[in-house]
MITORLO-752314 format. One line per 10 residues: number of its first residue (from 1); their letters; for each residue x, y, z of C-alpha. Coordinates in nm, 2 decimals. Layout:
N
NUM> A> X,Y,Z | ... $
end
This chain:
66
1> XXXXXXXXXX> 4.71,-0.75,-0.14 | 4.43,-0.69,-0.39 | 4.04,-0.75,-0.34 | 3.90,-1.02,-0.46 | 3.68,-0.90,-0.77 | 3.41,-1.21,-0.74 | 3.37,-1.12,-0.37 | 3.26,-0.71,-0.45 | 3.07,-0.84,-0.77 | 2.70,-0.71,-0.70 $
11> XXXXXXXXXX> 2.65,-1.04,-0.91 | 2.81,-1.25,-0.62 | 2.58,-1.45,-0.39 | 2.51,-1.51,-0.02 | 2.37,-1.84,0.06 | 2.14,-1.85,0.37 | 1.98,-2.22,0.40 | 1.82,-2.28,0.10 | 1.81,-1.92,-0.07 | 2.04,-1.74,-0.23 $
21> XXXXXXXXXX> 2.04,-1.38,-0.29 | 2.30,-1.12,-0.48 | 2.51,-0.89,-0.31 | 2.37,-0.63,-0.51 | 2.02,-0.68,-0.36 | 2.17,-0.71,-0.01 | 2.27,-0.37,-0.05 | 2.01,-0.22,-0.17 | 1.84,-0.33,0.08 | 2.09,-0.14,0.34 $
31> XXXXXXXXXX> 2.06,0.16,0.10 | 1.68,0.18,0.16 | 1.70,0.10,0.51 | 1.96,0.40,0.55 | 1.73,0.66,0.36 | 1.41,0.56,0.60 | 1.67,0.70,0.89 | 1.83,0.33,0.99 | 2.15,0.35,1.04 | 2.45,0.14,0.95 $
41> XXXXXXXXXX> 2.54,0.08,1.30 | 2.16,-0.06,1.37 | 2.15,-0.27,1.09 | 2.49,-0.45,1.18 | 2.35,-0.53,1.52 | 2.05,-0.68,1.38 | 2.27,-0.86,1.14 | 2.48,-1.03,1.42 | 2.18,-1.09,1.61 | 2.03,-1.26,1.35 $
51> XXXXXXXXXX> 2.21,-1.29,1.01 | 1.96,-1.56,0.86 | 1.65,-1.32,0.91 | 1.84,-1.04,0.88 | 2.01,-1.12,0.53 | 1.63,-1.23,0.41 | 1.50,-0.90,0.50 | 1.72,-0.69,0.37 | 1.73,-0.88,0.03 | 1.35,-0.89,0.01 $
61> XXXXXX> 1.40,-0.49,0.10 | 1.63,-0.48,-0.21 | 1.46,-0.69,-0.43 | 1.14,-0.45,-0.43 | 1.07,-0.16,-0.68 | 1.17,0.17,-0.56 $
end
């Protein structure tokens, strides 16, 4: 079985209600979030928990400049 390339594309896109937001950004977001000391663990709680909030937050966390 091979992955899916369009699904790992950083150019692929998760809908949540009316956004939509790039993989890429969603991990960028997780990237920052694991530098400040969150870990991955943490973040996939609050992500099945919450996803709509969660996924906004963490694309808005990628979408800002370093």
């Amino acid at each position: 079985m091979q992955d899916d390339p369009h699904y790992h594309s950083p150019h692929g896109y998760v809908y949540v209600n009316e956004y939509a937001f790039t993989l890429e950004e969603l991990w960028t977001g997780v990237d920052r979030l694991e530098r400040r000391g969150v870990s991955l663990a943490a973040i996939g709680r609050a992500l099945g928990q919450d996803r709509e909030t969660s996924v906004i937050a963490l694309a808005r966390l990628g979408r800002r400049r370093p």
